[in-house]
C-alpha positions as CSV (number, residue, x, y, z in Angstrom):
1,X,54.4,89.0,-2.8
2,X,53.7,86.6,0.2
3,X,54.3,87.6,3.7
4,X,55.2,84.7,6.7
5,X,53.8,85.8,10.0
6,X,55.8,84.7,12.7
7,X,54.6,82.1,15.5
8,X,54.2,84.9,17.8
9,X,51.6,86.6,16.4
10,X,49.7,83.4,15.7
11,X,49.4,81.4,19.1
12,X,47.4,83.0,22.0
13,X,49.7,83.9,24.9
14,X,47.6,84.0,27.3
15,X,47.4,80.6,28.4
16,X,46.3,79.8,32.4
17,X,45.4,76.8,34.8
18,X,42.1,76.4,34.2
19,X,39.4,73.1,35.8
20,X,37.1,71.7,33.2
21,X,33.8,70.3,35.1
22,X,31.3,67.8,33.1
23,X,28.8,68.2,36.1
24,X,26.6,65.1,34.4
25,X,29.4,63.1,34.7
26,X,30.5,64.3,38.0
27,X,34.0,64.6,36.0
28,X,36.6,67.8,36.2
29,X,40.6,67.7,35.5
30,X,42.7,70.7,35.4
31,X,44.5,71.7,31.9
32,X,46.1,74.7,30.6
33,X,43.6,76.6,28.6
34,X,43.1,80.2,27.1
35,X,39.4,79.8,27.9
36,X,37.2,83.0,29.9
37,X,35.2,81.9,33.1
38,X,34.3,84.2,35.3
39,X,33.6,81.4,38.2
40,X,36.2,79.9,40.1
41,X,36.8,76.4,42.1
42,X,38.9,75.3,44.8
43,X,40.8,72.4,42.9
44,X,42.5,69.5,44.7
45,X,45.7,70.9,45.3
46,X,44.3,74.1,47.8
47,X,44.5,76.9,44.8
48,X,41.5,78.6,43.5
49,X,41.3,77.9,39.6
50,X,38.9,79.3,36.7
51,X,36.1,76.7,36.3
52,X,34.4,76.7,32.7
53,X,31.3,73.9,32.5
54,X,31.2,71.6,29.9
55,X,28.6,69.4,28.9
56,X,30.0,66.1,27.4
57,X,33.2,65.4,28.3
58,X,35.6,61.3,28.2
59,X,33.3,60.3,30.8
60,X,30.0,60.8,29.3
61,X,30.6,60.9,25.6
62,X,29.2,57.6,24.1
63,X,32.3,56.6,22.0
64,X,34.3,56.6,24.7
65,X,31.8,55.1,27.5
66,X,30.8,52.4,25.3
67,X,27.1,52.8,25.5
68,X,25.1,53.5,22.6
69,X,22.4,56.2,22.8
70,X,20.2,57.5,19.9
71,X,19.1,60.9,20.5
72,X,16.0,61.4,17.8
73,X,14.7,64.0,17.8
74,X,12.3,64.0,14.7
75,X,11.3,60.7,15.0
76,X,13.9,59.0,12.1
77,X,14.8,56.1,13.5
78,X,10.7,54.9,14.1
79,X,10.6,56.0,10.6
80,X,13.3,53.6,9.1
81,X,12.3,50.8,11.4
82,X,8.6,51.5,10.2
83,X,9.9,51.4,6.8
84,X,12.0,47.9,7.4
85,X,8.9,46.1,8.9
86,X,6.8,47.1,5.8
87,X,9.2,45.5,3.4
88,X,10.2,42.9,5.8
89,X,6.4,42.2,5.4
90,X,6.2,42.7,1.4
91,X,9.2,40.3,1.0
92,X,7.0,37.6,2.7
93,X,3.6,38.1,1.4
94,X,5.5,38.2,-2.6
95,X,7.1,34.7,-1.1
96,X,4.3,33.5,-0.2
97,X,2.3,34.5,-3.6
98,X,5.2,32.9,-5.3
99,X,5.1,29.9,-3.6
100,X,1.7,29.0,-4.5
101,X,1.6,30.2,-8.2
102,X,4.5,26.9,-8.3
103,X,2.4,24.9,-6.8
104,X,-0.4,25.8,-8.8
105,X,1.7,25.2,-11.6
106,X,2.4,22.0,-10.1
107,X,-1.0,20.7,-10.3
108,X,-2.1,21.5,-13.3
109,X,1.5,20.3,-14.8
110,X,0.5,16.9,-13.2
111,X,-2.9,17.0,-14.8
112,X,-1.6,17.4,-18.1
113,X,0.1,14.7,-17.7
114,X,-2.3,12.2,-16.6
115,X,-4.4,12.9,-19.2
């Protein structure tokens, strides 16, 4: 047996004005919005509107500003960079002992031969 619910019982219908603020961004705009606040805010147009706080918001989300920002908490990032140096390092110092086991093998080529 399946039973279809209607529309009606699914969306909310209590849908009001309501002013958005991202106070870091000193950024708010006005949308409909089922959301609870219990302050209000006098919005551009003279009318008193629910205000609900936001933190991030267009204006200071980093994908949409542009700017990169790593937030690290635990200290990751330091870690991989850490980690990239120390191989970075490896990588040269195994170059380097490469480089003179050929020449080494250079010489004594050369003195085989001139014997």
């Amino acid at each position: 047996m399946r039973v279809i619910m209607s529309n009606e019982a699914k969306q909310p219908k209590d849908y009001r004005f309501v002013v958005f603020s991202d106070e870091a961004a000193k950024f708010s705009f006005l949308t409909r919005s089922t959301a609870k606040s219990d302050e209000t805010i006098k919005w551009t147009d003279g009318k008193e509107y629910p205000l609900v706080k936001i933190q991030i918001s267009s204006k200071s989300h980093p994908f949409f500003t542009g700017e990169e920002k790593i937030i690290d908490t635990e200290g990751r990032v330091d870690r991989f960079k850490a980690r990239a140096e120390k191989a970075e390092k490896l990588r040269k110092s195994l170059g380097n002992k490469v480089n003179k086991a050929k020449k080494e093998a250079e010489k004594k080529a050369k003195k085989a031969e001139s014997k």
